[in-house]
C-alpha positions in Angstrom: -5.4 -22.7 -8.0 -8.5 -22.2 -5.8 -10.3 -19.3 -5.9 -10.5 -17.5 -3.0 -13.2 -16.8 -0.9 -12.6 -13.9 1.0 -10.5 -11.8 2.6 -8.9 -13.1 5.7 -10.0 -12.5 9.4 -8.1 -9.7 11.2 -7.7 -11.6 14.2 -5.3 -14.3 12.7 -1.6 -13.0 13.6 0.2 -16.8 12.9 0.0 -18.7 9.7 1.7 -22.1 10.7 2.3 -24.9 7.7 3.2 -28.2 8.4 5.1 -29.5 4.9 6.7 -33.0 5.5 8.0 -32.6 8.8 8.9 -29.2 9.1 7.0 -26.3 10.7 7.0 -23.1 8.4 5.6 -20.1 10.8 4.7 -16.4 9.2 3.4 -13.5 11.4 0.9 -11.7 9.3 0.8 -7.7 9.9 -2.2 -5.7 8.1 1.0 -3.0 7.2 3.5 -4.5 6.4 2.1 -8.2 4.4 3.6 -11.3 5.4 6.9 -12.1 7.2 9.9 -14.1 6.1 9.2 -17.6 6.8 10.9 -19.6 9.6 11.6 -23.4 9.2 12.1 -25.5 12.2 11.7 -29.1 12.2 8.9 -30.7 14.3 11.3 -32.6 16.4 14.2 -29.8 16.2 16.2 -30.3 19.6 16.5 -33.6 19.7 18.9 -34.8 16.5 17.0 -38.1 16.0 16.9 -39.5 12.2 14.0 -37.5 11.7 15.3 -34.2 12.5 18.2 -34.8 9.7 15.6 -36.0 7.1 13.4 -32.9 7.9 16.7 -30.7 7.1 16.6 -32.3 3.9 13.4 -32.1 3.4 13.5 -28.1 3.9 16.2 -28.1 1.0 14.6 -29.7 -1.3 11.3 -27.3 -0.8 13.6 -24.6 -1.5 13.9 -25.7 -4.9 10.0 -27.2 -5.8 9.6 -29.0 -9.1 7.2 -27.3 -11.9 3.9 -28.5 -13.0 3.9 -30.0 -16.5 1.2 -29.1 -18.7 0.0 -29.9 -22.2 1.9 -27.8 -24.4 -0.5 -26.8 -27.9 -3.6 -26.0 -26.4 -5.8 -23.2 -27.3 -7.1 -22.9 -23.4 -4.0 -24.0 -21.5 -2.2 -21.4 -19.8 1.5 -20.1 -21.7 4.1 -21.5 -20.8 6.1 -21.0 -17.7 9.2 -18.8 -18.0 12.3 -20.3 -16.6 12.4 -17.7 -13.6 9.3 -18.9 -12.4 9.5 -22.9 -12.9 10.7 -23.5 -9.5 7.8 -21.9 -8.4 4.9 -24.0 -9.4 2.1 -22.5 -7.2 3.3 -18.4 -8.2 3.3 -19.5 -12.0 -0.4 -20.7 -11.2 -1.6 -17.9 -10.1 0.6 -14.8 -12.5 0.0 -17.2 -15.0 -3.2 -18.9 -15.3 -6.4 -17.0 -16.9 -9.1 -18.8 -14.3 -9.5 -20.5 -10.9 -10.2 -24.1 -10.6 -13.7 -24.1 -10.6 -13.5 -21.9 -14.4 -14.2 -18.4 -12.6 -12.1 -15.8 -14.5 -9.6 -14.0 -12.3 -9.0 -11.4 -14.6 -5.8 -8.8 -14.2 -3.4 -9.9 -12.0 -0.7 -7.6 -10.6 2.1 -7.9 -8.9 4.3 -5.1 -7.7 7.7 -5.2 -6.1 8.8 -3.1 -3.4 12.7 -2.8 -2.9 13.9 -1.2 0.5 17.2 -1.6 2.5 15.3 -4.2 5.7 12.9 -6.0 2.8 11.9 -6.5 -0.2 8.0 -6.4 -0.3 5.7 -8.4 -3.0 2.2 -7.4 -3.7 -0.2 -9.1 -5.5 -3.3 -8.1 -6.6 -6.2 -10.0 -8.2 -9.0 -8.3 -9.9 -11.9 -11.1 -9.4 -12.7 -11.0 -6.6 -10.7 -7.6 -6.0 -7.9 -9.3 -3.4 -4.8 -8.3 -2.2 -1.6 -10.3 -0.6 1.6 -8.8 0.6 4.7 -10.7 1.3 8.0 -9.9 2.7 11.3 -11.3 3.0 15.0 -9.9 4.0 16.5 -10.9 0.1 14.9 -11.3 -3.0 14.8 -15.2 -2.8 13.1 -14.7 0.4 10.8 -13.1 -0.6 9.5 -15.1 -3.2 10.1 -18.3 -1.5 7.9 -16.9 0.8 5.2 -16.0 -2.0 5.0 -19.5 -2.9 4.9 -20.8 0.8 1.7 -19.0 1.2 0.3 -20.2 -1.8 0.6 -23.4 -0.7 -1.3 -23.6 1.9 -5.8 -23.9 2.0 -5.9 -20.4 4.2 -4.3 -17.7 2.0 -4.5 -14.7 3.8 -6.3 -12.3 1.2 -7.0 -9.0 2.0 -9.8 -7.0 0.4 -8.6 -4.9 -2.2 -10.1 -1.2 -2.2 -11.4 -0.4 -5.7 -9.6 2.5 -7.5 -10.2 5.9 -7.0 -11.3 7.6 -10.2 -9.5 11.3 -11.3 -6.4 12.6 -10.0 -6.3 15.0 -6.9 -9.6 17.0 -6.7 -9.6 20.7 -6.9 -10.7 23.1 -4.4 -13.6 25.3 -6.2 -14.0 29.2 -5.4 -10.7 31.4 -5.0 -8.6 33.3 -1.7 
């Protein structure tokens, strides 16, 4: 996986993906992460051939295949857990100890957020300190969204603030 650049600009509300015939949109919210993503294929309304090929097409990203790596070596990353090897571009990035170009990312987090509307997914990346939220209405949702995202050349990272040092501060002098 790339390492990122930045944090992404405020003003993008729409992350659209084209992935082999099918049109993925997200609406990206600075509170609440990234939404559930909606499929629709690029010639939806008209039931051509195309239109049934793109519905397969969106099953079988559902279920992506894994990477296969080296297994034995003393730099390769460990090996991919079976909950995450349909997930080939999540594994990358929880998984692997640098970026492409050999940059160290350092911790990577990732927190999970359980509600009764959604289930949130925050990631966190210490170098460079980045954030990314996703959201989705079920648990597969969610992470099918994660790895959507991840996909894609513009994932929107956020800058992550550093951490506050100390626990609550106390007031000095008495009443």
């Amino acid at each position: 996986m790339r390492r990122p650049q930045g944090p992404a600009k405020w003003g993008e509300l729409w992350i659209v993906r084209h992935l082999g015939g099918v049109r993925w949109v997200m609406r990206r919210d600075p509170w609440r992460g990234v939404s559930p993503p909606v499929a629709t294929p690029l010639c939806a309304y008209c039931g051509c051939t195309a239109c049934n090929e793109a519905a397969e097409r969106i099953e079988e990203m559902k279920r992506p295949e894994p990477k296969v790596s080296v297994p034995g070596g003393a730099s390769s990353p460990p090996e991919t857990p079976k909950h995450l090897a349909k997930m080939p571009h999540v594994a990358d990035l929880l998984l692997a100890p640098a970026w492409e170009g050999g940059e160290v990312k350092g911790e990577v987090a990732l927190f999970v957020f359980v509600g009764v509307p959604f289930v949130k997914l925050l990631v966190k990346v210490a170098n460079p300190p980045l954030k990314l939220m996703v959201q989705g209405r079920s648990w597969d949702e969610a992470w099918g969204a994660l790895e959507l995202i991840l996909r894609g050349e513009d994932v929107p990272w956020e800058q992550d603030s550093p951490r506050q040092s100390g626990g609550p501060k106390k007031r000095k002098g008495g009443g």
